[in-house]
N, C-alpha and C positions, 0 to 999 in steps of 0.2 A: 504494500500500500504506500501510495506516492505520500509524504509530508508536504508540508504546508509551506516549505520555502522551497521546493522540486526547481531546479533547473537556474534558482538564485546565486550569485558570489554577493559572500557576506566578508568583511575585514573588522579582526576585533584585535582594538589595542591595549598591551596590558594583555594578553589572550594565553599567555603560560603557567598561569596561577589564580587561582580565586575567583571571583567575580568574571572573570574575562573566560578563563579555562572553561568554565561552568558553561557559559554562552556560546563557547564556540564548540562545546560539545552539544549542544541545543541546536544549536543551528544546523549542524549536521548532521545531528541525526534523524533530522526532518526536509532533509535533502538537498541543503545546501554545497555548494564549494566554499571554502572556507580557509580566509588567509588569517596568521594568528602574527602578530607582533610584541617582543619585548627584549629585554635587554640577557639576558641568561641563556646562553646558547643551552646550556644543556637541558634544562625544563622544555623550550622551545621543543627539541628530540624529541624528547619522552612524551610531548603531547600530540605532536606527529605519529608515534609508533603507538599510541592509544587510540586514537582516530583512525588512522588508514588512509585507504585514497581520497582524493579529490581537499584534501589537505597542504599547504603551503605556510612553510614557516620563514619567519625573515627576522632576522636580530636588528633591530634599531631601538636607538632613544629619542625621542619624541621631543628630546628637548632639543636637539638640532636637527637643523632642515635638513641637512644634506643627510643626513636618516631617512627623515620622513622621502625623501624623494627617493631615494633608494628604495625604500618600500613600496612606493605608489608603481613606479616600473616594475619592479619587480610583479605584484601582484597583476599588474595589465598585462603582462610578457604571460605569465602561467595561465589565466584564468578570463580574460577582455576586462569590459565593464562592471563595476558593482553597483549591486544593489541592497547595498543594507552597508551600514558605518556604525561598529558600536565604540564611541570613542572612550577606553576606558582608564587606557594607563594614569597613573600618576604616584603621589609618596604622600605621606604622613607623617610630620615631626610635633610631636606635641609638646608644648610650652607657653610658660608666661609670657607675657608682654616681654618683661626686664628679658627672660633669658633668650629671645629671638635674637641671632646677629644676624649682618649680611649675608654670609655664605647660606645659612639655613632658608632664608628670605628667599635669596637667590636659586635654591635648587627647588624650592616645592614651586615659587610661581611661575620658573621655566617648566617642570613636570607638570603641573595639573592646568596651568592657563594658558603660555606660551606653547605647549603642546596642542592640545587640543585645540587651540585656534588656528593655528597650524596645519592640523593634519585635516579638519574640514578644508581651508584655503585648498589647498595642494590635493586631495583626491575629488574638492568640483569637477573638473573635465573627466572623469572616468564615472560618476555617477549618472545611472540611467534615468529615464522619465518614464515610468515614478521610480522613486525610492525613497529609502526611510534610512535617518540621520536617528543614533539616539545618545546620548550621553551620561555618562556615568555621573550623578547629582547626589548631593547627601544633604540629611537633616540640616546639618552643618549650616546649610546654607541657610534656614529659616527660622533657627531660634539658635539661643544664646548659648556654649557650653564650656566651661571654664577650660583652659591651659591650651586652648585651640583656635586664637585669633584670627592665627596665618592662615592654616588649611581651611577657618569659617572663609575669612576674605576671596582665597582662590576658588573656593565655591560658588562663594555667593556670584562671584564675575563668571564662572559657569554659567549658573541660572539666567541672570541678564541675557548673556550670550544667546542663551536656545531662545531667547523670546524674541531676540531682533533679527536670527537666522532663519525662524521660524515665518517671519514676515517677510523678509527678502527670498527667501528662496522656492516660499512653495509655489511661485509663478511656475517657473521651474519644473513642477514635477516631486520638489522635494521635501520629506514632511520632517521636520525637525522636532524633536522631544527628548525629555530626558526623566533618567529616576530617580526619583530623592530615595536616595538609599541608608535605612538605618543601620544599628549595628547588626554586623555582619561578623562570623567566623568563617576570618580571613586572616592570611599573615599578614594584613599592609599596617596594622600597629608592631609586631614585633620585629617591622623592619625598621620602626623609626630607633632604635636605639636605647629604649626604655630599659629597666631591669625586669626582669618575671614579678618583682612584686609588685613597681609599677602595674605591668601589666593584669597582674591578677587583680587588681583591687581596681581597675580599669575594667574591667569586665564584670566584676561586682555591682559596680554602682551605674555601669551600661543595663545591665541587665536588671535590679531593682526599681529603674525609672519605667522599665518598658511592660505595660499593660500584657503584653504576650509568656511577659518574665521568662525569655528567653534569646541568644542571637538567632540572627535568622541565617542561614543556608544559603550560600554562594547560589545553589541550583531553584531554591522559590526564588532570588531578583531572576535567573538566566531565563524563568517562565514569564517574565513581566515582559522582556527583552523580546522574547519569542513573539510574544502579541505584538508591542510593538515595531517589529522588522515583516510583520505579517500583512497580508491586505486586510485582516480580520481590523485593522486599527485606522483603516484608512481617512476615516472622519476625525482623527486623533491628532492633531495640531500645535507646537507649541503647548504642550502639556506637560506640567510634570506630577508624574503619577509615582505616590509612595509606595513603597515595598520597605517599611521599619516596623512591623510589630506594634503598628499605633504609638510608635514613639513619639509622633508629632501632636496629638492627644492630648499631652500634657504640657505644651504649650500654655504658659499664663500671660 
């Protein structure tokens, strides 16, 4: 039985771990071709030799173009046109206000903004009419949460972002949206450099705020993902639709 993206090229960035791995085994298994991007040549493999064919993998960082371009050939060279963009790469470094320096500044707002604004820019001329734009969005962006200034801010200029791509581009053909993604069990906090207590007591009080009282599953966002890279969401616009466990709920 054919799946629901039969005969689609899907490109997910960030696509060799977590959130992105999860999606781009979603997407394929529902009958996509399927280019995956991130920085770890060897996850990159191992997510290749778990998929099979009609899979492309390509090592870049997002945070410089001459990556993203190398990907964007790359993926047209294997595969033609795309139809579906799930932009998801980026990092996590949690801190206070005081403890932000430049360097930390400098590497999340190249990963998570400068990227992704990027790698929409440079894969336009390979997106078909129609297709679907989605972006990786988090709570972050819409309420307040202590020792996460920086990664709220590159979020929140995410969110902005899908709403005025969303306006320019669906002439186009193209429908742009994103998911506000809550906590999630994923490595992208114990890659920021915390200690395990950190960490644990970061999952503690993620998970006591959340009505679900639990993280949610790399593979429940890659089924949001799924809807919208699908014609099933085609009236779906500049939206961003949450996947956090009613995190956002408790907004005051």
């Amino acid at each position: 039985m054919a799946g629901v993206l039969e005969g689609k090229v899907a490109l997910v960035t960030g696509g060799n771990s977590g959130i992105g791995l999860a999606t781009a085994r979603e997407f394929h298994a529902n009958g996509a071709k399927v280019v995956i991007a991130g920085r770890n040549q060897d996850t990159l493999d191992e997510a290749v030799h778990q998929m099979g064919a009609n899979v492309l993998a390509v090592q870049a960082d997002v945070s410089r173009l001459s990556d993203i371009d190398h990907l964007m050939a790359r993926a047209h060279e294997a595969f033609g046109n795309l139809d579906i963009l799930f932009i998801n790469a980026g990092v996590f470094k949690g801190a206070s206000l005081e403890e932000v320096d430049e360097q930390a500044f400098d590497e999340m707002l190249h990963a998570n903004f400068k990227g992704a604004y990027f790698t929409i820019q440079k894969a336009l001329p390979l997106l078909n009419h129609p297709a679907s734009v989605i972006f990786n969005g988090s709570v972050n962006a819409l309420t307040g949460i202590n020792d996460s200034s920086l990664y709220t801010a590159n979020k929140g200029a995410v969110h902005a972002l899908v709403r005025a791509l969303a306006a320019e581009l669906i002439d186009r053909g193209i429908r742009v949206n994103t998911i506000a993604i809550g906590p999630t069990a994923t490595n992208l906090l114990s890659r920021s450099g915390s200690s395990p207590e950190i960490l644990q007591a970061q999952d503690v009080a993620r998970i006591s705020r959340s009505p679900i009282k639990r993280l949610g599953h790399p593979e429940e966002v890659a089924k949001v993902a799924l809807f919208l890279a699908s014609d099933a969401s085609s009236f779906v616009v500049g939206s961003e639709i949450a996947a956090d466990g009613g995190w956002l709920l408790n907004i005051v």
